[in-house]
C-alpha positions in Angstrom: 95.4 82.4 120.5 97.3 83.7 117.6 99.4 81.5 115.8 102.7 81.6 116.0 103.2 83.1 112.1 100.5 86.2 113.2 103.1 86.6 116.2 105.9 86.8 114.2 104.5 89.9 112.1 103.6 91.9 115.2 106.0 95.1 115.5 108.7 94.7 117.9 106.8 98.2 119.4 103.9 96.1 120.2 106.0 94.2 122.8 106.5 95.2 126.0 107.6 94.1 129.1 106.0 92.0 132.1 107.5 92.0 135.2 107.1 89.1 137.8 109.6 90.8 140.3 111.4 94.1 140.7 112.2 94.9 143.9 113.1 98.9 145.6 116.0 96.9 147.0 117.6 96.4 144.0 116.6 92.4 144.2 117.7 90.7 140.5 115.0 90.8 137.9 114.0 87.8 137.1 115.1 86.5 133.8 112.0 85.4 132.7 110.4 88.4 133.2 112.3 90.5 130.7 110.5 90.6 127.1 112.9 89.3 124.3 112.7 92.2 122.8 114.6 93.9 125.8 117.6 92.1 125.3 120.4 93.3 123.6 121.0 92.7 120.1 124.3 93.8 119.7 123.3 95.1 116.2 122.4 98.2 114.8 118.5 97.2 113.6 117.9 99.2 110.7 117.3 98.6 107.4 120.4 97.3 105.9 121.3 98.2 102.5 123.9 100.4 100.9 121.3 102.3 99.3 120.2 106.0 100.2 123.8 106.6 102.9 122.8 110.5 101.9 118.6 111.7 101.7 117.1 110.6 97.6 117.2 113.4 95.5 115.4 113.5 92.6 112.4 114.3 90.7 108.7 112.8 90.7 105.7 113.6 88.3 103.2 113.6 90.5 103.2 117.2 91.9 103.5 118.2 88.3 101.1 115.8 86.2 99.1 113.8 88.5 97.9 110.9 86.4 98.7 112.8 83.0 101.7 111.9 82.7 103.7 110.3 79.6 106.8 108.7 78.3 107.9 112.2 76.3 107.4 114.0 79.7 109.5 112.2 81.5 112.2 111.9 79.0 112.4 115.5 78.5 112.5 116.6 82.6 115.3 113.5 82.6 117.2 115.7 80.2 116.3 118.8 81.6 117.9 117.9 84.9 120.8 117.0 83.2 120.9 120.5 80.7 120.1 122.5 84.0 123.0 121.4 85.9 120.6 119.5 88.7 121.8 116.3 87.6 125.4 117.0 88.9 124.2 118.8 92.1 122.9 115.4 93.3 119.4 115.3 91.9 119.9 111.4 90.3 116.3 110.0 90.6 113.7 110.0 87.9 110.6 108.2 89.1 107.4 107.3 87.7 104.1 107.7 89.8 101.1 105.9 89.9 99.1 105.6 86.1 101.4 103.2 84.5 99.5 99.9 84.8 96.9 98.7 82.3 95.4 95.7 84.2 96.8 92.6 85.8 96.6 89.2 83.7 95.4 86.1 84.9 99.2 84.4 85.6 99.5 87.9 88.1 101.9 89.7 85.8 100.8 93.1 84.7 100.7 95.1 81.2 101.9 98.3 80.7 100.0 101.5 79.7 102.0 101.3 76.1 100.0 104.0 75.3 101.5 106.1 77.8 104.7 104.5 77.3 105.1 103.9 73.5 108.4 102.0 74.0 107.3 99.5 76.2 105.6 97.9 73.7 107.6 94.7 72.7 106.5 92.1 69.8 105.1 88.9 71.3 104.8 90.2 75.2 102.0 90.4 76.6 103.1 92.7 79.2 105.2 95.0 77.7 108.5 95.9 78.7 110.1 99.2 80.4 113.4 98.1 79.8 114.1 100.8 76.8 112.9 103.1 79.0 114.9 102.4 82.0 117.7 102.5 79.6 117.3 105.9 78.4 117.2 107.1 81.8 120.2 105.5 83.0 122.2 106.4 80.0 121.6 109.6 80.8 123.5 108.7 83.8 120.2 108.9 86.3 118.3 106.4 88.1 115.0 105.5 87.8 112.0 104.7 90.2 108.2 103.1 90.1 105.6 102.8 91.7 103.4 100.2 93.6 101.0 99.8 96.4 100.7 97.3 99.6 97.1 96.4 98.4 95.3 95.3 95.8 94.7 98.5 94.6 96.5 102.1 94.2 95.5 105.7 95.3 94.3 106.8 91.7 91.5 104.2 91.1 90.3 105.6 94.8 91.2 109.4 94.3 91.7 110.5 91.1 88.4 108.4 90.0 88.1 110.6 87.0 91.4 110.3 85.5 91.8 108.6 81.8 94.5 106.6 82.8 93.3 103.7 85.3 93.7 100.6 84.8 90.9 98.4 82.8 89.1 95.2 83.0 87.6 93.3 85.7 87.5 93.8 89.2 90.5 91.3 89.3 92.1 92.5 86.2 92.2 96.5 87.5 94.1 95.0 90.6 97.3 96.0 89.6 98.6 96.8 93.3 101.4 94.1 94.9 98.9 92.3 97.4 99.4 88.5 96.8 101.7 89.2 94.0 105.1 91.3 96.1 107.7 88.7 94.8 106.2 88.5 91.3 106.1 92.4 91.0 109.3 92.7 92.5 111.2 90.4 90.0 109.6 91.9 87.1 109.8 95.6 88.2 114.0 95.2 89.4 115.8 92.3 87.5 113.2 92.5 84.2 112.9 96.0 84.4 116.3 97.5 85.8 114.9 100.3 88.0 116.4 101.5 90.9 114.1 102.7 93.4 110.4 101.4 94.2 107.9 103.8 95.9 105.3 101.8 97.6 101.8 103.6 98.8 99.3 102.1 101.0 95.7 103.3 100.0 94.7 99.8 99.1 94.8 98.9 102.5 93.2 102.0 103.8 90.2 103.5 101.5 88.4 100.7 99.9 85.9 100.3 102.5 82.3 99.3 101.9 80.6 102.9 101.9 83.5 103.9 99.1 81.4 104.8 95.9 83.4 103.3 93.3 83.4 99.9 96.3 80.0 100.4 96.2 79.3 100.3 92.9 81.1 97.2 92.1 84.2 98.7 90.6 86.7 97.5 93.5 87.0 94.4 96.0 86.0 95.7 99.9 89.4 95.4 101.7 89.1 96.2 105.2 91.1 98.9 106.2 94.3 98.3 108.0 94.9 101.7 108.4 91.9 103.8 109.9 93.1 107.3 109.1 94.2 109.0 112.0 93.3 106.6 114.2 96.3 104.4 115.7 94.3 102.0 117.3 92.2 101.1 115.5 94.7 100.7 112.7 96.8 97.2 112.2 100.2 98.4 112.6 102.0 95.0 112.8 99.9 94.0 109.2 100.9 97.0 107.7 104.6 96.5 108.9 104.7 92.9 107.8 103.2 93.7 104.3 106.3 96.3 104.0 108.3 93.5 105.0 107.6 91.1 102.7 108.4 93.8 99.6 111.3 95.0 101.8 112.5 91.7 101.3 111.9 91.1 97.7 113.5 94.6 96.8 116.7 93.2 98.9 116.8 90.3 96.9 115.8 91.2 93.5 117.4 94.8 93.8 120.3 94.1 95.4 122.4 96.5 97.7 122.1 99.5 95.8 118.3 99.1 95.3 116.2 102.5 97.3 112.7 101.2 98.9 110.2 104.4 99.8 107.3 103.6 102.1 104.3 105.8 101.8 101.9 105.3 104.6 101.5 109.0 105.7 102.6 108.6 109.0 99.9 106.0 109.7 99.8 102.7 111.5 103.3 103.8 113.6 105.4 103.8 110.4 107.5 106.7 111.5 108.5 103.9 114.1 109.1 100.9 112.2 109.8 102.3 108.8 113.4 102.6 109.9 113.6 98.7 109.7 111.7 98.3 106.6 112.8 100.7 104.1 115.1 103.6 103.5 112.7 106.2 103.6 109.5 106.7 104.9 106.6 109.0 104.9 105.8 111.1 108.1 102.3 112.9 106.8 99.8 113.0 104.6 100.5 114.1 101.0 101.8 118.2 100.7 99.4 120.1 99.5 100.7 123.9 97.9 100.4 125.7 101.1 102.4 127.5 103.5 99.8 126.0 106.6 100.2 122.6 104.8 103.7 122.4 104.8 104.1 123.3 108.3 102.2 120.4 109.2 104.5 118.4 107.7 107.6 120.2 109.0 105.8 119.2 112.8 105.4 115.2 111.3 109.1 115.2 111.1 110.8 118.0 113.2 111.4 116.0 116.5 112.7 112.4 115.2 115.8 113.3 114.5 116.6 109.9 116.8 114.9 107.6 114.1 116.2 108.9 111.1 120.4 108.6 109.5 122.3 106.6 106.8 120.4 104.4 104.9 117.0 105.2 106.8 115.5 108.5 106.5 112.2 110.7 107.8 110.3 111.4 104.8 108.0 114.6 105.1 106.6 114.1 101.6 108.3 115.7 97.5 109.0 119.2 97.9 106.0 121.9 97.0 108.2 124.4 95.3 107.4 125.3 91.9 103.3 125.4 93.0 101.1 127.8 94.7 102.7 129.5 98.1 106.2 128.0 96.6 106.2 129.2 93.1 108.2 131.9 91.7 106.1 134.5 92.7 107.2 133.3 96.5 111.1 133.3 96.2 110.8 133.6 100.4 108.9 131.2 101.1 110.4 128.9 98.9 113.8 129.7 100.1 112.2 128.8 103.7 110.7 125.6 102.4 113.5 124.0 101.3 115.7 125.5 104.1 113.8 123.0 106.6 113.8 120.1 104.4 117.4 120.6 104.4 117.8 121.1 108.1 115.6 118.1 109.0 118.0 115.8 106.1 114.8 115.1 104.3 114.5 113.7 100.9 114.5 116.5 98.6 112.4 115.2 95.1 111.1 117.6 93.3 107.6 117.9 91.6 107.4 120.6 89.1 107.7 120.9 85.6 111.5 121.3 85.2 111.3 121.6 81.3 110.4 125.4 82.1 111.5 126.6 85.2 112.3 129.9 86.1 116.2 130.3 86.6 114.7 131.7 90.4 113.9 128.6 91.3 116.4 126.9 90.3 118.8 128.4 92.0 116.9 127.6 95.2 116.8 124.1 94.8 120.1 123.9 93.1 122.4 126.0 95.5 125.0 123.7 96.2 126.2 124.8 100.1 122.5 123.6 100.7 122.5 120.5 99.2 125.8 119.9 100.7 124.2 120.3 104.3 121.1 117.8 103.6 123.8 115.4 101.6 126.4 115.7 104.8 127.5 111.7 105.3 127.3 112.3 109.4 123.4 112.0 108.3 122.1 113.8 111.8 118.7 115.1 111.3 118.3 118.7 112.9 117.1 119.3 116.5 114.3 121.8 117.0 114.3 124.9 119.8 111.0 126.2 119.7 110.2 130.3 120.8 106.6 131.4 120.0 106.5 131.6 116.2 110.4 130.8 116.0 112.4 127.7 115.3 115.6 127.4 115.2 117.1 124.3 113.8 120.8 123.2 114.9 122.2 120.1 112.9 125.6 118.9 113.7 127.7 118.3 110.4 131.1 116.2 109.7 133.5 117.9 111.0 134.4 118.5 113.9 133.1 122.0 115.5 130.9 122.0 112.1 127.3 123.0 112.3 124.3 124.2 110.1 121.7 126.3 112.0 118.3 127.2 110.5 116.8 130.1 111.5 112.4 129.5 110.8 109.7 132.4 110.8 106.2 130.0 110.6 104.2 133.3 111.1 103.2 136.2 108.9 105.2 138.9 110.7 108.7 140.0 111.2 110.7 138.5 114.0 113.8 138.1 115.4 115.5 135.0 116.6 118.8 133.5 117.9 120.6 130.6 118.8 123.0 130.2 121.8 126.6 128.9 121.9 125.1 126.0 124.2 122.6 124.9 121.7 125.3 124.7 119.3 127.6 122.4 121.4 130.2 125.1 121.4 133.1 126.4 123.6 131.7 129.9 125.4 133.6 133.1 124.7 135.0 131.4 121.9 134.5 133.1 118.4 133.1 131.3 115.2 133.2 131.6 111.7 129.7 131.5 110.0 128.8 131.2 106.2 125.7 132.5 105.1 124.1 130.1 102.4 121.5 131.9 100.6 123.5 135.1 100.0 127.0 132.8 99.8 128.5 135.4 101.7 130.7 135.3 104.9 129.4 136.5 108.2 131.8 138.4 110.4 133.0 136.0 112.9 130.9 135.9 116.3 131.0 134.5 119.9 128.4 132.9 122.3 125.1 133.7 120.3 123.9 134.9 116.9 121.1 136.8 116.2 118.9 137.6 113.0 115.7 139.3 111.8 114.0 137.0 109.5 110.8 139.0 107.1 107.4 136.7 107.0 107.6 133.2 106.2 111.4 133.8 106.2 114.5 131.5 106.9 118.2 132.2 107.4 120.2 128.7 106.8 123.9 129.3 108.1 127.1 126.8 108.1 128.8 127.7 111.5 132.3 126.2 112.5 133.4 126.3 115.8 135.0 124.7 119.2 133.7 122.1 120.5 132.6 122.7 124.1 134.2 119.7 124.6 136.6 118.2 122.1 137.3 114.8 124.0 133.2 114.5 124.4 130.7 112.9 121.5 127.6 114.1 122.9 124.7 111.6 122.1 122.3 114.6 121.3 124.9 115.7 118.6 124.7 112.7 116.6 121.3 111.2 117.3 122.4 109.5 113.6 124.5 107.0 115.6 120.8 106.2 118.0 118.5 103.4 116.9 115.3 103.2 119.0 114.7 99.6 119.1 112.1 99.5 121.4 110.0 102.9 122.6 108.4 101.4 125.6 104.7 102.1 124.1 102.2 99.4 122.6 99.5 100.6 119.8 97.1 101.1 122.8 99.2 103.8 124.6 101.0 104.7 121.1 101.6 109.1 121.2 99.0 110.6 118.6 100.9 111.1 114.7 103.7 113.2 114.9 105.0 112.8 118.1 108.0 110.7 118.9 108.1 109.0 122.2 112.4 109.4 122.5 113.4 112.8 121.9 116.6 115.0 122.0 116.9 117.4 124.7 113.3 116.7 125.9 110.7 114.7 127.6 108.5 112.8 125.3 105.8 115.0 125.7 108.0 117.8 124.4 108.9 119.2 128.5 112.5 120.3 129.1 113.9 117.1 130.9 113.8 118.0 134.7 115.0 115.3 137.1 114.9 115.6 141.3 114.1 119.4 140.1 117.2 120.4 138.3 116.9 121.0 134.6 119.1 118.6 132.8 120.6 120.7 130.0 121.6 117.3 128.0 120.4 114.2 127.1 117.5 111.9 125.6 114.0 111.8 127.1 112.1 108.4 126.6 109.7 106.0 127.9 110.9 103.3 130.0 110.4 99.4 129.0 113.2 100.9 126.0 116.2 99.7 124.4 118.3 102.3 122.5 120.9 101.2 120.2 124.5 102.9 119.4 126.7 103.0 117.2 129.9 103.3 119.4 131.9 101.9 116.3 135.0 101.4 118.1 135.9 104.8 118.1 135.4 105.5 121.9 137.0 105.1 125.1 134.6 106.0 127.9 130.7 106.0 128.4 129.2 108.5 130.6 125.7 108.8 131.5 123.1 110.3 134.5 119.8 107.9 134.0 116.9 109.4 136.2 113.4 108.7 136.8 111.4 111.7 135.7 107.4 110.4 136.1 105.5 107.9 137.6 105.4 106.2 141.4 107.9 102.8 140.3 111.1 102.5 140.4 113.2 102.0 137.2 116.1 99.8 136.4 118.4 101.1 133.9 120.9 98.8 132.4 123.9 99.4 130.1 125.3 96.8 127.4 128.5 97.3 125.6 128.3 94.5 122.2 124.9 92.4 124.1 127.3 92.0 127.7 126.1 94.1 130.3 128.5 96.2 131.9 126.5 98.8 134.3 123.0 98.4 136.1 121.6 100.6 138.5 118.1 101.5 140.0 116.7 104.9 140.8 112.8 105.9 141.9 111.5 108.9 140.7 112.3 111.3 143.5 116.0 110.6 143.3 118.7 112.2 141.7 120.6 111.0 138.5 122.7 108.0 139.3 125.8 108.5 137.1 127.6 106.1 135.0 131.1 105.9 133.7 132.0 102.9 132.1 134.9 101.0 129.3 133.9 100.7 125.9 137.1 100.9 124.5 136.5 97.7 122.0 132.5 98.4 121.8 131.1 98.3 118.8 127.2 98.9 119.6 126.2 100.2 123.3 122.4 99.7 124.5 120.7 101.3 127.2 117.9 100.1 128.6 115.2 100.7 130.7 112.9 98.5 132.8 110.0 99.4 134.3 106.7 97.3 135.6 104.5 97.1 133.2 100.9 98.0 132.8 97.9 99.1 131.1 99.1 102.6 131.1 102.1 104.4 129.7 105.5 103.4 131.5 107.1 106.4 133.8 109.4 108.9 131.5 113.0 108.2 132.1 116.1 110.1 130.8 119.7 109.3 129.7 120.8 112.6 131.1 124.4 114.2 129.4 124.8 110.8 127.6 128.4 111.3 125.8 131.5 109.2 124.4 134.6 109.9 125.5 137.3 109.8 123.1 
């Protein structure tokens, strides 16, 4: 039986509930019976720091240098962003990448590379110092980042086995990643040091396995893998979680508020899950490679949690890939289209080319400021995807009100044509809007009910359109999934969805199905699992609640319960072949609203439920 510490570190998704009575009849369920982590918290459970309220932007070697990187690198692209005008369009981060440690000493601490940073060498330290260099950077008025892993070791010494600049030593002494040693590192690398931001990888916990060669030949300690690449289950998700913890913490304490904590699991182990209450960004994918087919992989990590991702916590599909390959400036379209969706989906936008010589082209990509503004907009709503064949179109709801930004996505090699509808954009039919088009800065002529373009191969249209509501006096929940915490999905590692699927959705069924309930199409609303909780940030700011819950799978009947700050208000039941059961309820004072859904439990995935046309009332 696990002790009660091992418990502790499990991921609240690992929970789920156990019934011991839940009656057709609408008998009471028995108190007992519902899992703690069911319960209202009356909070919104994300990451809580005032750090990262609008997506990083910055820049990162790695992209550019790999391993071969240096001090007088860095410090010129530092200056460069400045020079260029990228500094004052928001791009504030300068971060250094894996490469900088030497080797760990026997009290833990580590020394510094001072041969790839002259200045850290300091007369009678042992270590070294980065403190001139963190104070070069921030004088320049940027902030500056590093670099760590969860395990004993970092992805160079596993994949860039050739590179100069590993560390050196011992087996012990080359073990420069945080495992054993989070606080120490922590202390050292934010109140020592004075950086700003901490990237954190997890290849020591995932690739150095017996049959590694460099494992094999003595070089590295065996760690078995907590993360078996692409394999959820047998992965340790809870492990990996409570190892981000643990440097979650230290970064809150030694960092402070302001301190910016990137988790870099690749979309393993469930992070796209729990990374929201760990860090402020996190990974959704492996690493980007230079490729258009590579980056739409990484687009379909992210492109449907727009419920798990706002303020302060963010989806992460990897740096940008423009300035190499398929995004260089020999590929001004696809380039354009590339950071189109990474603004859509308000991703982190950190760059990873040489910005010491850049081609004016490209830097008017990646510094045009009506785009930045949309990925930068404070409402932090990730995009919501409408798929047609080899279209997507992208609808994101700005502050504002009647404000939105639409991206318009060609992921094949021909011409199409695509459009988006005044419904999909929340706005008032008949009605006419004005629309901005961002890449050409241009105004459109004003349009009602549905906009149409052409868009070349690889090709993307990004658009700021402004319109009225379809409802003024309505905050639809599927307009500001920002203000949506998914506590608890319903789903334990066993019946986890495969990487890059999200088990609560916008405007569909987990399994990516337009929500149909008793056989009508619900045109509104957020598909999920039940054995949920959802939390919402009602802030005060609303009058009413009005929701249709339904039953959409399985032979059980589902009790869906409504809190409004942890008391519950509304409760009802409903079996699958029943229609929505509306719900209009006060929440005039609430702070957070949480719905929940309650289902017996099993071995199996719980029945799909929806919060059908789930909306505030002001």
């Amino acid at each position: 039986m696990p002790t009660p510490s091992i418990v502790l570190r499990k991921s609240a998704r690992s929970l789920v509930v156990s019934f011991s009575t839940l009656m057709v009849a609408g008998l009471p369920l028995s108190a007992r019976a519902q899992d703690a982590s069911l319960a209202p918290s009356g909070q919104f459970s994300v990451y809580r720091t005032t750090a990262a309220q609008t997506p990083p932007m910055g820049w990162n070697p790695w992209n550019a240098f790999r391993t071969d990187v240096d001090e007088t690198k860095v410090r010129e692209v530092a200056k460069a962003m400045v020079d260029n005008g990228l500094a004052g369009r928001g791009y504030r981060f300068v971060n250094v990448d894996d490469g900088w440690a030497l080797k760990r000493l026997p009290d833990g601490r580590i020394r510094i590379r001072d041969s790839m940073f002259p200045s850290a060498a300091a007369q009678g330290s042992v270590t070294g110092t980065f403190k001139p260099f963190t104070d070069y950077i921030h004088a320049l008025g940027l902030k500056v980042g590093l670099y760590t892993d969860i395990g004993r070791n970092t992805c160079a010494q596993r994949w860039d086995a050739e590179s100069p600049n590993l560390p050196v030593g011992t087996v012990a002494e080359r073990q420069v990643g945080s495992y054993g040693h989070a606080v120490q590192d922590i202390r050292t690398i934010f109140a020592d040091w004075n950086f700003d931001y901490i990237k954190i990888d997890a290849c020591g916990v995932a690739d150095y396995t017996p049959d590694v060669a460099p494992v094999k030949a003595g070089l590295y300690q065996v760690a078995a893998p907590l993360i078996v690449r692409g394999n959820i289950p047998a992965s340790d998700p809870g492990e990996v979680e409570h190892l981000y913890a643990v440097l979650g913490d230290a970064v809150h304490k030694w960092g402070g508020e302001d301190a910016t904590m990137s988790i870099c699991a690749w979309g393993e182990a469930l992070s796209p899950l729990w990374g929201k209450a760990r860090g402020n960004l996190w990974r959704t994918s492996p690493d980007i490679e230079f490729t258009w087919q590579s980056m739409l992989g990484n687009i379909d990590s992210v492109i449907d949690g727009a419920l798990y991702a706002g303020p302060g916590h963010w989806n992460d599909p990897d740096m940008l890939a423009i300035g190499h390959g398929d995004f260089d400036a020999a590929h001004l379209t696809e380039a354009r289209a590339h950071f189109t969706m990474w603004t859509i989906m308000a991703s982190p936008l950190l760059l990873g080319y040489d910005l010491r010589k850049s081609p004016t082209a490209l830097l008017d990509i990646v510094g045009n400021p009506e785009a930045i503004a949309i990925d930068q907009d404070p409402a932090g709503n990730q995009g919501v995807p409408y798929r047609n064949g080899a279209a997507m179109v992208v609808v994101r709801t700005l502050s504002g009100q009647g404000a939105r930004a639409v991206a318009f996505f060609n992921r094949s090699a021909v011409p199409i044509a695509a459009s988006v509808s005044w419904a999909q954009l929340g706005l008032k039919p008949g009605t006419a809007a004005t629309v901005r088009d961002i890449w050409t800065k241009r105004d459109r002529a004003a349009v009602s009910d549905k906009i149409s373009v052409n868009l070349p191969a690889h090709g993307a249209v990004l658009l700021r359109v402004t319109g009225k509501p379809s409802d003024p006096a309505a905050a639809w929940l599927d307009e500001m999934p920002a203000r949506v915490n998914v506590a608890v999905d319903g789903l334990t590692q066993a019946t986890a969805l495969p990487m890059g699927q999200f088990p609560v959705r916008v405007g569909a069924t987990p399994d990516g199905l337009p929500i149909r309930a008793n056989g009508k199409e619900v045109q509104r609303g957020i598909g999920a699992f039940a054995n949920s909780r959802l939390e919402i940030r009602a802030d005060r700011a609303f009058r009413r609640f009005v929701v249709a819950p339904a039953v959409l799978s399985g032979q059980q009947p589902v009790r869906f319960r409504v809190y409004a700050d942890r008391k519950l208000v509304r409760e009802v039941v409903a079996g699958p072949a029943q229609a929505a059961v509306p719900i209009d309820m006060d929440v005039t004072s609430a702070k957070i609203v949480e719905l929940v859904a309650l289902a017996p439990s099993g071995p199996a995935r719980p029945p799909m439920i929806a919060w059908g046309n789930a909306r505030f009332l002001r």
